[in-house]
Every structure is written in structure tokens, then in C-alpha cells.
C-alpha positions in Angstrom: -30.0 57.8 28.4 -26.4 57.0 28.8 -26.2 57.2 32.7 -29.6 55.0 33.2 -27.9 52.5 30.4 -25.3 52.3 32.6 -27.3 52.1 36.0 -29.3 49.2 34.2 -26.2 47.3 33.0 -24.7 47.4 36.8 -27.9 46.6 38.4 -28.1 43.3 36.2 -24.9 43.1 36.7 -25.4 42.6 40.6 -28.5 40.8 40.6 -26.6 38.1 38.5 -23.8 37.6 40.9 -25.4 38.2 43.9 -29.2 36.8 43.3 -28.3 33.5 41.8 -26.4 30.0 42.8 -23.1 29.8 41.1 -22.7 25.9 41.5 -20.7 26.2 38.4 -17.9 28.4 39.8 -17.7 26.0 42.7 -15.7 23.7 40.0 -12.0 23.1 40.3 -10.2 21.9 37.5 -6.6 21.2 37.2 -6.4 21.6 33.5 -5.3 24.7 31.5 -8.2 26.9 31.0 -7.7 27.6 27.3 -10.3 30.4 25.7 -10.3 32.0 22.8 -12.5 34.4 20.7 -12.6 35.8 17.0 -14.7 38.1 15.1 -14.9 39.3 11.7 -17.6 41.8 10.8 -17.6 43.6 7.4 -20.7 45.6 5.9 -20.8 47.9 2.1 -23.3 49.5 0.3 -22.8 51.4 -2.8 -25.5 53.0 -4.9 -25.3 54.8 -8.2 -27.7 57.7 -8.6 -29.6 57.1 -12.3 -29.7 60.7 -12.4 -26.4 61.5 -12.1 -26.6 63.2 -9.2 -23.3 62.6 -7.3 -24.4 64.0 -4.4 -26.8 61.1 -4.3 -24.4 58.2 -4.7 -23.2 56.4 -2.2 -20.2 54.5 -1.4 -19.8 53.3 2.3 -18.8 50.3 4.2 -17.4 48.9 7.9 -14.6 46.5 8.6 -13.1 44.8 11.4 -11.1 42.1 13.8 -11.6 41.5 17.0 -9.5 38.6 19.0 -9.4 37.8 21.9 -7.4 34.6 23.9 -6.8 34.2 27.5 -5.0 31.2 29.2 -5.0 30.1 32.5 -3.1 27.1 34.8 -1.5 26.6 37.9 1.8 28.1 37.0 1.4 30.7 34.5 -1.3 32.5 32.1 -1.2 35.0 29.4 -4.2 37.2 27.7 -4.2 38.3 24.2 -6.7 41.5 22.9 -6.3 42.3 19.2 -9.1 44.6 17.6 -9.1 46.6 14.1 -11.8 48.9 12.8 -12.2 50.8 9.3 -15.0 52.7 8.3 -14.6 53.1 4.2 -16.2 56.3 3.0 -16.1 57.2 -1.2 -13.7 54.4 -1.7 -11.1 55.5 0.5 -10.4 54.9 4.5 -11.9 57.9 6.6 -11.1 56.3 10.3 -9.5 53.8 11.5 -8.6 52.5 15.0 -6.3 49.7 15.9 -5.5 48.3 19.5 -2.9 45.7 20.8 -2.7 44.4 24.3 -0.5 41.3 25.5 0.1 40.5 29.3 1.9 37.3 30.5 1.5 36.5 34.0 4.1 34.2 36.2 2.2 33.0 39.9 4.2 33.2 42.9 2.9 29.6 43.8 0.6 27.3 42.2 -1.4 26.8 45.4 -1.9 31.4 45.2 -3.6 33.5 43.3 -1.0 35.9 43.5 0.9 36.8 40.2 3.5 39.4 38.6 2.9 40.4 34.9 5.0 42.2 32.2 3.1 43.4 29.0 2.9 45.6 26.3 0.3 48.1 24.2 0.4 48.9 20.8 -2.2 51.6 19.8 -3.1 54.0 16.1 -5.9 55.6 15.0 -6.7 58.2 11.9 -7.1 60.4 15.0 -3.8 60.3 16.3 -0.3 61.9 15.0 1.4 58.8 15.1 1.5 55.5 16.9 1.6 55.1 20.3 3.4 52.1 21.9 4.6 51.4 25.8 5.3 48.0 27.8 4.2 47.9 31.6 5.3 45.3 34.5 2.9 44.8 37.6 1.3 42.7 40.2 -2.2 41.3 40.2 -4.5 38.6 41.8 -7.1 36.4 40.8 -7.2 33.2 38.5 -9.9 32.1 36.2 -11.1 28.2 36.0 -12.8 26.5 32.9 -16.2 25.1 34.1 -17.0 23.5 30.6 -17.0 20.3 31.7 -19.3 20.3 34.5 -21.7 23.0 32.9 -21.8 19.8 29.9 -22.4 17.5 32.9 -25.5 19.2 34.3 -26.7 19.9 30.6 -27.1 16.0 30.4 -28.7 15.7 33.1 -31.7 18.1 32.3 -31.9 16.5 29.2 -32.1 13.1 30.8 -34.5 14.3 33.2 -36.8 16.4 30.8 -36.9 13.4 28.7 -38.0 10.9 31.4 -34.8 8.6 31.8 -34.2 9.8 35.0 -36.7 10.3 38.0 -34.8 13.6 39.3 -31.8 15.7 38.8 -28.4 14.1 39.0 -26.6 14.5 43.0 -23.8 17.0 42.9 -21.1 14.3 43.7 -22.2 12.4 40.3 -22.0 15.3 38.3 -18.5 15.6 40.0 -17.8 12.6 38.7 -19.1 13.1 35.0 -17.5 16.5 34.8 -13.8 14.7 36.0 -14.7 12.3 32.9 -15.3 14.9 30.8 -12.3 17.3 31.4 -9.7 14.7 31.0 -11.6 12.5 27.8 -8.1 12.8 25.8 -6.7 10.0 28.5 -9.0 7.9 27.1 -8.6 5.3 24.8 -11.5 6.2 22.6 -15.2 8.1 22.8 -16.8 4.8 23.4 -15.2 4.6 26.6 -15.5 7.4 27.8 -19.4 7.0 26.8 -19.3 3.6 28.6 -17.9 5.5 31.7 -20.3 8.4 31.6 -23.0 5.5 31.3 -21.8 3.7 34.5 -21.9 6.9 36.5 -25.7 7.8 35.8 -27.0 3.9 35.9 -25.1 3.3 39.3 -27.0 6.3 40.8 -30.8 4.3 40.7 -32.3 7.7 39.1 -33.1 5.5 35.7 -36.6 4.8 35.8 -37.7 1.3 36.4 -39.5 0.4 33.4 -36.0 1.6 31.3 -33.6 0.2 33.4 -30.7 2.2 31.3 -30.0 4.0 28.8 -31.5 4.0 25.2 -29.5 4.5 21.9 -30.9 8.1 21.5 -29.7 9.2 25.5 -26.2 7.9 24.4 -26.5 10.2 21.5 -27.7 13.3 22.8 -24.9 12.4 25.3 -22.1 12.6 22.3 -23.9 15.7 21.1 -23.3 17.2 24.6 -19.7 16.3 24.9 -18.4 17.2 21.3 -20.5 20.4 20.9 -18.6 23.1 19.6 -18.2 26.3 20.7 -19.6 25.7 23.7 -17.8 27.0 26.6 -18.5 28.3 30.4 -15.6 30.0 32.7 -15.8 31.8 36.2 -13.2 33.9 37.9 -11.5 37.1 37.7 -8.3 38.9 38.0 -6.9 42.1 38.8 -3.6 44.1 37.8 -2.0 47.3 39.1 1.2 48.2 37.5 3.6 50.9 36.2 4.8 51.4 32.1 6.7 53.6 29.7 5.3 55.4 26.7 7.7 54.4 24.1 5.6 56.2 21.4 2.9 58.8 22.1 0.5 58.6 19.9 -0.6 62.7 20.6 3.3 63.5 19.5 4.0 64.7 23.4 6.8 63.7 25.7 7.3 59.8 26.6 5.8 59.5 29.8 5.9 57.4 32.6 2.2 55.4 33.1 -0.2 53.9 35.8 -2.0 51.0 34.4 -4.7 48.7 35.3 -7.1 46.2 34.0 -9.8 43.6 35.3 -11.3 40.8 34.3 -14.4 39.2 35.8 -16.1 35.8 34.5 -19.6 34.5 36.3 -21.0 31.7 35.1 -24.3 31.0 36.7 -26.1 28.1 35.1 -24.8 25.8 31.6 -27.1 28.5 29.8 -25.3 31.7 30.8 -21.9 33.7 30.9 -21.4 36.9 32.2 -18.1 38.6 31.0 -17.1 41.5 32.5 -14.2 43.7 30.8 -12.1 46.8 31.8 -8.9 49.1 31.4 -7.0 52.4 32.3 -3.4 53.9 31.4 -2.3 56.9 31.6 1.0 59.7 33.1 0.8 61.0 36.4 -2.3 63.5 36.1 -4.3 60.7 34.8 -7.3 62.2 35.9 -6.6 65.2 34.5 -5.0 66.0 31.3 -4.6 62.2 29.6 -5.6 59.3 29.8 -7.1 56.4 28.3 -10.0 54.1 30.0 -12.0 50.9 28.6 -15.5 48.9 30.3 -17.0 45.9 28.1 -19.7 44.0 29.5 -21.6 41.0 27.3 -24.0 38.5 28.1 -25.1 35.6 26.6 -27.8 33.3 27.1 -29.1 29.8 25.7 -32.6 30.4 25.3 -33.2 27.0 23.6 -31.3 24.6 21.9 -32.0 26.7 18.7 -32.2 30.1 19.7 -29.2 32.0 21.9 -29.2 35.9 22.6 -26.0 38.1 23.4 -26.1 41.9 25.0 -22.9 43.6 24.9 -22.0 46.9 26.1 -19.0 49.0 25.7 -17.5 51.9 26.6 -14.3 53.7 25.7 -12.9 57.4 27.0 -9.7 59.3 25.5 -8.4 62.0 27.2 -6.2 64.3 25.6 -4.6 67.4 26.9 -7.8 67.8 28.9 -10.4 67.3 26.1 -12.6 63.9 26.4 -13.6 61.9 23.8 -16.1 59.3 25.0 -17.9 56.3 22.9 -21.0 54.3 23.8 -22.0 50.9 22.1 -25.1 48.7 22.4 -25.8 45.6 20.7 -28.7 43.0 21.1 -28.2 39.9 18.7 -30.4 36.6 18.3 -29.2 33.7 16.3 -31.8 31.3 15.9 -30.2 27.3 14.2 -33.4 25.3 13.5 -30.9 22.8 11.7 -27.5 22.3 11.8 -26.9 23.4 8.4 -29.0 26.8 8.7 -28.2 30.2 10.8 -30.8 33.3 11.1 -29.2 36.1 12.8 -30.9 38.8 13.8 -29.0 41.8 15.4 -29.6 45.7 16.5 -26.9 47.8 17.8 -27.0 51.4 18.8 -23.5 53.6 19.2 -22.6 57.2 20.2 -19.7 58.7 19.1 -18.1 62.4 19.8 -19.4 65.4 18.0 -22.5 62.6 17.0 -26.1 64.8 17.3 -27.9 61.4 18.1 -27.4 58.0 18.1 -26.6 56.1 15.1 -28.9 52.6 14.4 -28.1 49.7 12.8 -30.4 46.5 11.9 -29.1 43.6 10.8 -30.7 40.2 9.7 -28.7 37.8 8.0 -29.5 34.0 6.8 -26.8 31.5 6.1 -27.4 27.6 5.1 -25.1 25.0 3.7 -26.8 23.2 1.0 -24.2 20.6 -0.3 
């Protein structure tokens, strides 16, 4: 199950990148590509047996962090990863796992994609003896661009089209246009004109259907809607680093060793209603395929089904090798969160993980509703 998981998640994977039009990625922007990502998730269930059976009682619960920021510009980037988890079992902590990665990346030129990096990894687990720590420097290549505002641009289009303002889809070079708008709205003096520009751009193009002639009050609002939405973002590109560390701490209580490191990153943005986001990671000594090592694969995908309903699939994979002896763990997730109103969230979520020593794989179902009432 594992291995055709896998199979299917790479098969997607190419059929995405390789199937599809990525007009999106085809976006250059000159700003900073900014993004940033946090996640709390806490769960506890406690029941008392009436019969006084304390075998029967239970006490259990799940917390954690993950965060997550990456910048990008011409001259310079850094990435952030931060992630905590605790599992709480009879009101004490029976694992625990937290992970630390910083890189900060200087380009050779701003016209390259080439880069040297120095960073650092702070690891510590219940499992380990003690906390492991080490710093790295390297090269890499790649770059990553924020296509927000033109992924914004081509979601008012549709709209405009769908709802019969327009004759046909907005030309590429107008959407150019729009995006440009977009991306730098803090030069202007105030929404309104940048409205009144965005307005100018689709009127001049002789899409507007005669019997309009321009736009309504409601096609200028959907148009704010579109441009202030929040946590709405879309990003292609990718990067690549090779590089060579020391092991400050090690967390097994062995020698301080010297390390191979590597990482990718890999962003595909193929239409305003997806993002593809693929993540991974090794480190290890010299016989990194042998004895020790450490090695990380991530892979999420979320999709706009509606204006209401989105859907995200994440896998993730995470290996531990020490002194020859693997530990491996495997986690699926499928979640829906459906927003009839603005005030109102229904999320409903499965995720599936495997863990070492684990005889099958653990399920968990959650459905959650949240609404703001005052």
C-alpha cells in the first residue's frame, strides 16, 4: 500500500507538470515573493469509566506547530521550517518531536539563479539521548516567483466572463497589464484608483458586451473581493541545495560528525485554482546510506473547487536511520473546507499515518464547524 501510494502521488505529480499549461509560471515579477504558513492543530479526549474501572479511562490528546516562511527577490532569500508535535498520554507527554531549519541564501547576480547558502538545524525528540544541532554552508540554484497577482487577474476575468460582461476571456497582454496593477497597488494613492485603472484596462479591450457598455456596481465589487482576498496566494518555481555541515550535537550521543546535506523545493502553479508544493530533505556523515542518516518528502495539493468549497491532499514521508536501523513514517491526509458565508467554516478532514512498530494504520476523522455570530 505504501509503494502504490507513492507511485500514485508521483504519477499525479507528472501529469500536473507535464499534462497541463502553466501560463501562470510564465509570470515575472520584480517584487519580493513573500509566503508564509502556520498551523496549530490540538485534539483531547478524556473519559471517566462509571465503573471504576481504570483500565477503561481514558486520557489522550495531540498537539502541534507547524511554520513555515520562505522569501524570495532578486538579491537575496531566506526559508524558515519550524514544526512541534506532542502526543499527551495519562496526563503526561509520551513523545514528542521538534524540528528547526533556517537557510539564508545570497545570489551571485540578480540577473542568475545561482546562490550560496549558510544555515542551521536544530532537532529533539523523546526518542533521542539528547539534542542534536549542526550548521551547514552550500550552493544551490533555482528561484521562486509569486504569481498572485496575475492568478487574481485571470480569476476576474472568468468571473466577468461567466457572468456575461465580457464576450470572451481577457488577451494575455491585458491580463499582463491587470496583474502589473495588482502587484504594485501600494504605489497607489488609494483602492479606488487602482479600481479605476483595473476598469480602464478591461473597457479599452471591446470584450464588454454592447448592451452593458462597462462595468456595473456589482463587477466592480467582485473585483475588490478578488484583489483583497485573503489568504489567497499562487507561486511557481523551485530551488535546489547541495552543501556540507557539522554536527555540533548528536542527538544519538555518537561522535560530532562531519555532514552531506541537501534539500529541494518545487512550486507549480497551474491554473488560479491550484498549487502544487513539492517538499524534500537529507543530512547525514559520510556513510549516509548506510549506518545514519536522516531524509524528508512532503507533497500537498490544494484545489478551489468552488468559491465555497476547497480540498487539500498532503503526503509526507520521514526516514531515520540510526546505526543501521530505519525508522520510517507515512502520513495521508484528505481535508474539505466548505464556507457557505463568510462568517461560517465546515471542515471535514481524514488522515491516515503509519508509524514504526505500528501493526496497521492508524485513522482519524475529523469534522469541525466554526461560525462567528456577533
Amino acid at each position: 500500500m505504501q509503494r502504490g501510494f507513492v507511485i500514485a502521488l508521483l504519477s499525479a505529480c507528472v501529469f500536473v507538470s507535464t499534462g497541463l499549461a502553466s501560463s501562470l509560471c510564465d509570470f515575472q515579477s520584480l517584487m519580493k515573493t513573500n509566503l508564509s504558513d502556520l498551523t496549530l492543530d490540538f485534539s483531547y479526549q478524556y473519559h471517566n469509566d462509571p465503573y471504576g474501572m481504570e483500565t477503561r479511562d481514558i486520557s489522550k490528546g495531540r498537539f502541534g506547530v507547524t511554520y513555515k516562511e520562505l522569501l524570495d527577490s532578486p538579491a537575496y532569500g531566506f526559508d524558515i521550517a519550524f514544526e512541534s508535535a506532542m502526543n499527551i498520554l495519562d496526563d503526561d507527554v509520551s513523545a514528542y518531536i521538534v524540528t528547526a531549519d533556517g537557510n539564508y541564501k545570497r545570489y551571485f547576480s540578480t540577473e542568475k539563479d545561482f546562490f550560496a547558502y549558510a544555515g542551521a538545524s536544530l532537532r529533539n525528540s523523546s526518542s533521542f539521548q539528547k539534542l542534536g544541532m549542526s550548521f551547514n554552508l552550500g550552493v544551490g540554484t533555482g528561484r521562486f516567483t509569486d504569481v498572485t497577482p496575475l492568478a487574481r487577474a485571470i480569476r476576474i476575468s472568468d468571473y466577468l466572463v461567466e457572468r456575461g460582461t465580457l464576450t470572451n476571456d481577457l488577451h494575455a497582454l491585458d491580463l499582463q497589464i491587470m496583474a502589473e496593477d495588482i502587484g504594485r497597488s501600494a504605489t497607489y494613492e488609494s483602492l479606488a484608483s487602482l479600481l479605476a485603472a483595473i476598469q480602464n484596462t478591461i473597457e479599452a479591450t471591446g470584450l464588454v458586451r454592447l448592451d452593458v457598455g462597462e462595468l456595473d456596481a456589482l463587477d466592480i465589487s467582485e473585483i475588490t473581493r478578488f484583489i483583497q482576498e485573503e489568504g489567497f496566494s499562487r507561486y511557481c518555481g523551485w530551488d535546489l541545495k547541495l552543501g556540507l555541515g557539522y554536527e555540533l550535537l548528536d542527538p544519538s550521543g555518537g561522535d560530532n560528525d562531519l555532514l552531506f546535506s541537501g534539500s529541494f523545493n518545487y512550486a507549480l502553479a497551474t491554473t488560479p485554482r491550484a498549487q502544487l508544493l513539492v517538499q524534500g530533505s537529507f543530512s547525514g556523515p559520510p556513510d549516509i546510506l548506510i549506518m545514519t542518516h536522516r531524509a524528508d518528502i512532503t507533497g500537498s495539493y490544494d484545489y478551489f473547487i468552488s468559491n465555497f468549497l476547497s480540498a487539500n491532499a498532503t503526503y509526507n514521508f520521514a526516514r531515520e536511520i540510526w546505526g543501521g536501523e530505519s525508522t520510517d513514517t507515512h502520513l495521508v491526509a484528505l481535508e474539505f473546507v466548505l464556507s457557505p458565508v463568510d462568517t461560517a467554516n465546515v471542515v471535514a478532514g481524514v488522515s491516515l499515518e503509519h508509524k514504526p512498530y505500528y501493526l496497521e494504520w492508524s485513522v482519524e476523522v475529523q469534522l469541525s464547524i466554526q461560525m462567528d455570530l456577533l
